[in-house]
C-alpha positions in Angstrom: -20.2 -7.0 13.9 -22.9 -6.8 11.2 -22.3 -5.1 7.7 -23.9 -2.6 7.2 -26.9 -2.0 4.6 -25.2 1.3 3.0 -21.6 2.5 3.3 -20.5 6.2 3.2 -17.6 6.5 0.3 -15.1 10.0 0.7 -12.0 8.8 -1.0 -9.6 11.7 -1.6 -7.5 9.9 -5.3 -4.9 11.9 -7.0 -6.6 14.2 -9.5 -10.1 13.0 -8.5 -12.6 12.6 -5.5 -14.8 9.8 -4.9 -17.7 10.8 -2.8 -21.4 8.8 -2.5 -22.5 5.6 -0.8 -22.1 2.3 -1.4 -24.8 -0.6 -1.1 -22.8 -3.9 -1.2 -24.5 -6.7 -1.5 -23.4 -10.1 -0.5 -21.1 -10.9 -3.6 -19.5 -7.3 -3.4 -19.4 -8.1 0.5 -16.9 -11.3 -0.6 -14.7 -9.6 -2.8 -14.7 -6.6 -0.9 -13.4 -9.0 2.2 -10.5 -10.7 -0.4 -9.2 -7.6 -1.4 -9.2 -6.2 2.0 -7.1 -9.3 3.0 -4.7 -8.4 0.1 -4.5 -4.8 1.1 -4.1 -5.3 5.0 -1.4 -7.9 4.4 1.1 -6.1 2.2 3.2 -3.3 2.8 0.6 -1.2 0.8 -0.8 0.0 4.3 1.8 -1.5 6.6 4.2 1.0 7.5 7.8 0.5 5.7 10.0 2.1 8.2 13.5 3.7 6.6 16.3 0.7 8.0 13.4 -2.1 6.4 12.7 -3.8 2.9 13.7 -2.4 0.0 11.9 -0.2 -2.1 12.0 -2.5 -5.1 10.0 -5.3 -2.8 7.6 -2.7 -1.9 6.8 -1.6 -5.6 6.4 -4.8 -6.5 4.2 -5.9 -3.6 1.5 -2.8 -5.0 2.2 -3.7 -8.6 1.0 -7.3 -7.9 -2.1 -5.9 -6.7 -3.4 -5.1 -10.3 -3.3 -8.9 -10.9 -4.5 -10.2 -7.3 -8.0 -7.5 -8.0 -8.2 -8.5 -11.9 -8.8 -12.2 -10.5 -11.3 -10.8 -7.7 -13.1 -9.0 -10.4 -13.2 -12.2 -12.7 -13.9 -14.6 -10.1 -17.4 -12.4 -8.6 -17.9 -11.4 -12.6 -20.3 -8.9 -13.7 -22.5 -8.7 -10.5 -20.2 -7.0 -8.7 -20.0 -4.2 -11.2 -23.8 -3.6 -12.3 -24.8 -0.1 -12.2 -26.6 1.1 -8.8 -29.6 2.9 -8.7 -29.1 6.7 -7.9 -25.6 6.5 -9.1 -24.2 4.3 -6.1 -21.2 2.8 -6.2 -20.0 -0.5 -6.6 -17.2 -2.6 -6.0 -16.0 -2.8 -9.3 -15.7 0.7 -9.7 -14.2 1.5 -6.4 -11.4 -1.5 -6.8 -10.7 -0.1 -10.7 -10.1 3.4 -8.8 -8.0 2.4 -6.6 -5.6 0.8 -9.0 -5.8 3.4 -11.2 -5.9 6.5 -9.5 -4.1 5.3 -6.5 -1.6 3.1 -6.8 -0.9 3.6 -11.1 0.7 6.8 -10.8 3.1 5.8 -8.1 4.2 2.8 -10.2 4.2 4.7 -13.3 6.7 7.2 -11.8 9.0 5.2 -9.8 9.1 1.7 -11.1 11.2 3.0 -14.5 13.2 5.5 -11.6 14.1 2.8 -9.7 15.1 0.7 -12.7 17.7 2.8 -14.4 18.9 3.2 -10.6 19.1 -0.6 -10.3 20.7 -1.0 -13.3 24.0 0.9 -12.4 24.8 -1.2 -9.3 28.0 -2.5 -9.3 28.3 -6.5 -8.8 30.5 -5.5 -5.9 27.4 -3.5 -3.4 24.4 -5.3 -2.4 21.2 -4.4 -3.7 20.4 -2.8 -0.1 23.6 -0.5 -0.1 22.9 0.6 -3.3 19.1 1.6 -2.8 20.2 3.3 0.1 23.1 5.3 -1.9 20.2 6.4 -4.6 19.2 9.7 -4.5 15.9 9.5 -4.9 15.3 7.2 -2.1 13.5 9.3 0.6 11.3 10.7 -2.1 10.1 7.4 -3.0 9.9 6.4 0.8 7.6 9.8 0.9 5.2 8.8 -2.2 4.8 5.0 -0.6 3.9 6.8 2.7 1.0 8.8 0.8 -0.1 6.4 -1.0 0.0 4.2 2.0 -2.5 6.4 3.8 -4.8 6.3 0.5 -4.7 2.7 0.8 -5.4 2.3 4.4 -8.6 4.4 3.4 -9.6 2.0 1.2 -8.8 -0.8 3.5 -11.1 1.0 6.1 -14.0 1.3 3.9 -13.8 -2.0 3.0 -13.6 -3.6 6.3 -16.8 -1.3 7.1 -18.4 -3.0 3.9 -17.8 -6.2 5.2 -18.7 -5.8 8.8 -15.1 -6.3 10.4 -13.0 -4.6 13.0 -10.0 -2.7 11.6 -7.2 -5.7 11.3 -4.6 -2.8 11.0 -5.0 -1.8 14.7 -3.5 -5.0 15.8 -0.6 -3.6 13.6 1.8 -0.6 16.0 3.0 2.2 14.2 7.0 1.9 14.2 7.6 5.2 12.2 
């Protein structure tokens, strides 16, 4: 499979659309293929179903994705953020939007939930009973589902970037 010259870009982000094309070139290619490893390999786009992980592991699994694209953007440096002609995209601004439009808010809104949850479990239930006792716990099974589905749209475009087959199919749907 051959990458292609120019990628279509229709990315739906909370409270913003991202809509264009995208001209990678063979740095942005790279990166574009290390973060898509990252994405495809986390439970950011793998289904969590409701009697596996815990919620905790999965918000930290998306948080650490800040640090693993800070190092792809440092790593590839400044080439794979230089302004396109005809306002194009590039990766740096599509990997930035991502973080910061799709998986920021989740974090911001659940990771101090989850905490003050946490902190109330008594030494005597595990930390798997008492996620499952939280309230809150289907809602924040329902916001990692959404912004699963964002994320396995970015995954998809940048497997397209990079000229790969979708790794996710080899992945069944257990929900």
């Amino acid at each position: 499979m051959r990458s292609p010259k120019s990628v279509d870009v229709t990315l739906k982000l909370p409270g913003v659309e991202v809509s264009g094309s995208w001209e990678p070139n063979n740095v942005e290619r790279r990166a574009a293929w290390e973060l898509y490893v990252e994405l495809v390999t986390r439970v950011s786009v793998v289904p969590l179903r409701q009697d596996e992980g815990l919620l905790r592991e999965a918000l930290s699994s998306l948080y650490s994705l800040f640090g693993t694209t800070r190092e792809i953007l440092r790593r590839h440096g400044p080439e794979i953020a230089e302004p396109k002609r005809d306002g194009q995209y590039n990766f740096g601004y599509l990997a930035v939007a991502m973080l910061n439009y799709g998986v920021r808010p989740l974090l911001a809104r659940w990771h101090p939930a989850l905490e003050d949850w946490e902190h109330r479990r008594p030494v005597d239930r595990s930390r798997r009973d008492h996620e499952l006792a939280w309230p809150q716990s289907d809602q924040l099974r329902t916001a990692l589902r959404d912004t699963r589905q964002l994320l396995t749209a970015y995954a998809d475009l940048l497997a397209t970037a990079c000229g790969v087959p979708n790794l996710l199919e080899a992945i069944p749907t257990r929900e």
